[in-house]
N, C-alpha and C positions, 0 to 999 in steps of 0.2 A: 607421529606424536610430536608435537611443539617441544621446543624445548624452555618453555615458559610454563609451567601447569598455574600460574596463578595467575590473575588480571590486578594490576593495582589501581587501586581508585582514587584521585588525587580528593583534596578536601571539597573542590568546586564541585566534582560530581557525586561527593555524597550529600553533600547540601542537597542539591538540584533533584538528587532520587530520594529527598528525606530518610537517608538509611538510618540515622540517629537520631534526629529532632524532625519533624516539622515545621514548616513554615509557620503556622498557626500555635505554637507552643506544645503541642503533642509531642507522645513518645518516639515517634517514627515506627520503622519496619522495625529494628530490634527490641523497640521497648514493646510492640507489639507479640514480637514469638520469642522472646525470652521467659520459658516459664523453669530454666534453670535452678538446678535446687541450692548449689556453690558459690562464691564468685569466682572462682575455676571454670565454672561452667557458661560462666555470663564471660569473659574475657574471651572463653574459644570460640565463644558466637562471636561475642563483636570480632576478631581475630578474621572468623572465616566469611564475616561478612565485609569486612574492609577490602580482604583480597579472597577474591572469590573464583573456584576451580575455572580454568579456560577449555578442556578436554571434555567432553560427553561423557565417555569413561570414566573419569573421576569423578564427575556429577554422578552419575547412576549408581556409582558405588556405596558414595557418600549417602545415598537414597535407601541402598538395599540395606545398609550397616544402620540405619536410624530404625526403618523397619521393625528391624531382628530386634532391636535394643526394646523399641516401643510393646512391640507384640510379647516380650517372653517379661518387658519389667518387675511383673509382681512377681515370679521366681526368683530374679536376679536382686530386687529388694530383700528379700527374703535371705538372700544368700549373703550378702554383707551384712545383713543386721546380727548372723548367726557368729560370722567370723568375730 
């Protein structure tokens, strides 16, 4: 395993991947898949998008944990609205 798990993207290569904006005035990649309900939620995407896992293993995790979160949502809604 590295001992770097994150990759930092300096400003020239977020520009150049549009991860923020667009060349064109568009939202980019995060204005795209931020459907975030917080600004908590919106800062740890841009967060995990600035510096994005290097390891396969923590890609796929991060994969498996969105999943789980995605598939059982309407329970786990459910369960804070009660708290």
């Amino acid at each position: 395993m590295s001992a770097f798990r994150h990759m930092r993207l300096d400003e020239q290569t977020l520009r150049e991947l549009e991860i923020f904006d667009d060349t064109r005035g568009g939202p980019g990649l995060c204005g795209l898949l931020d459907r975030t309900q917080t600004r908590l939620g919106s800062r740890i995407l841009r967060r995990k998008l600035r510096s994005p896992f290097v390891e396969i293993c923590d890609i796929l995790a991060t994969q498996r944990d969105l999943a789980f979160l995605r598939a059982h949502r309407p329970s786990l809604s459910a369960r804070f609205k009660a708290a």
